[in-house]
N, C-alpha and C positions, 0 to 999 in steps of 0.2 A: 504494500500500500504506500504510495507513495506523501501522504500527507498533505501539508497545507503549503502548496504551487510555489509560496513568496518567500517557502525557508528554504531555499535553493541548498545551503552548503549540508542539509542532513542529508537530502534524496539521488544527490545529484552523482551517477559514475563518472570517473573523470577520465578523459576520453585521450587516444594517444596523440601522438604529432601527425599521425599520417589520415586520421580521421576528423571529421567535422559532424558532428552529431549536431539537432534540430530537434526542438520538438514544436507539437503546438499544443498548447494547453484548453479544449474546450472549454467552457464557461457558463454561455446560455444558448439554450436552444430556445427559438423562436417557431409560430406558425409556417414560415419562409426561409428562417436564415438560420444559422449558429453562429455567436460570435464566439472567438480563442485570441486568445497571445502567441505568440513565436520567439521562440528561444533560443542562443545558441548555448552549449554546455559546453565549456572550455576549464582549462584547466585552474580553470577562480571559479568555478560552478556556473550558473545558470547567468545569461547576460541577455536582455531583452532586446529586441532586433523589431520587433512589428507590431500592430494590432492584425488579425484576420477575421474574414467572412465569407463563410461557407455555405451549400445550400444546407437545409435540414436532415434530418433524422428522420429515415424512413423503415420502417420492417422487411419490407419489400419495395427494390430499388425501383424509382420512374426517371428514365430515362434523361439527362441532364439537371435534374429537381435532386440529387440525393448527394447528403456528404459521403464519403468514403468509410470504410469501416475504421475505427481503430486499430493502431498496429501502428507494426518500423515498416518502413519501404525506406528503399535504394531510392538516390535522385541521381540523375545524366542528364545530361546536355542533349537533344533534341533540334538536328538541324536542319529540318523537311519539314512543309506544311505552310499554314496559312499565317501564324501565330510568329513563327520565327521570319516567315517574309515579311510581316507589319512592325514587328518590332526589331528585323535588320534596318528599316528604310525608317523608322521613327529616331533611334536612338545610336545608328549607325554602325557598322563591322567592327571597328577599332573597340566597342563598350559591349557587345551585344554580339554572344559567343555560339548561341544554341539557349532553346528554352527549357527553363529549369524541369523536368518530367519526372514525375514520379511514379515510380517501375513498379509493375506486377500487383496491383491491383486486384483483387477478387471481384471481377463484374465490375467491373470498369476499365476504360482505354485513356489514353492521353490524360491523364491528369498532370493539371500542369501549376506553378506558381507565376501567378502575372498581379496586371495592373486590373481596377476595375473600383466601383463602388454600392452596387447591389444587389441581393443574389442575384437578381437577372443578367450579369456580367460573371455568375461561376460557373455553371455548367458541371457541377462537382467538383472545378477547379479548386484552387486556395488564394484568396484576393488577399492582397497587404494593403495597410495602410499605416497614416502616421496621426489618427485620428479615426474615433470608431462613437457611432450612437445605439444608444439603448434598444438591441430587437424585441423587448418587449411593446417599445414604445412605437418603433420605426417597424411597421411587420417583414420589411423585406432584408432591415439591416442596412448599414455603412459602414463602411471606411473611406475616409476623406485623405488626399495627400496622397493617394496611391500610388503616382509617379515618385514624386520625392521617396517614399519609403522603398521603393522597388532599386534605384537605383543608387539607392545608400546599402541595403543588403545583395544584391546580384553579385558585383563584383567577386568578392571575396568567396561565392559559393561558387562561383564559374570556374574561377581563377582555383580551386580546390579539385575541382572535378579535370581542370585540363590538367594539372599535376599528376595525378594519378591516385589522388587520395579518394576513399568510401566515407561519401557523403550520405548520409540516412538523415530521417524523416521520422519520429514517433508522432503520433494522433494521440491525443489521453483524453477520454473524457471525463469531468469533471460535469457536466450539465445533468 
């Protein structure tokens, strides 16, 4: 069990040099959305990187409307598709390496970490931002500053995966 999210140094495995671990901390689920944090766990424990929003929690997945299950997945670089052609030509070749994907899914494809602000912008995807409102309140969820936040954390995960380091991804939910 991991405890209460914000005591990072009891919960937290400390991870080696050649890995970058992530997590995202679910929080609330909404009619539409989930909101979560996004973590990196280094070797000073837990260091917060994002707000996210997700779509909802379904029992049985519908087709772009569903978060992912909890678990690790693997992330790679993803450099085919619609996703990495708008955001080579948005944020240009030299920043913008392949899109962040996360692997192996159960019933699900292309999940990916991008830019957006509500669920109708996830697709099961995982939206950052640098500013998030209440899905209680908002049914479909926010993150505000999406760009900004996306392009303060990218680098550094890009830049891991072209190295050759094993970038994962945990989901926990807390909601």
């Amino acid at each position: 069990m991991l405890g209460n999210f914000f005591q990072a140094s009891k919960d937290v495995d400390i991870v080696g040099e050649d890995e970058l671990d992530l997590e995202v901390l679910r929080y609330s689920s909404g009619a539409d959305s989930t909101l979560g944090l996004l973590f990196e766990n280094g070797p000073n424990g837990r260091e917060f990187l994002a707000y996210t929003l997700e779509d909802e929690w379904r029992a049985e997945k519908v087709s772009a409307e569903t978060r992912i299950p909890a678990g690790t997945y693997d992330i790679q670089l993803r450099t085919v598709g619609g996703f990495h052609s708008r955001y080579t030509n948005k944020f240009g070749a030299d920043f913008h390496k392949g899109m962040l994907h996360v692997q192996d899914v159960p019933g699900f494809e292309y999940i990916l970490i991008h830019t957006g602000n509500t669920d109708e912008h996830t697709a099961g995807c995982l939206i950052v931002g640098d500013s998030q409102e209440n899905n209680l309140i908002l049914r479909d969820g926010f993150v505000g500053k999406s760009v900004n936040a996306y392009k303060r954390i990218y680098p550094s995960i890009a830049k891991a995966i072209e190295q050759g380091e094993e970038v994962t991804i945990e989901y926990i939910d807390f909601d």
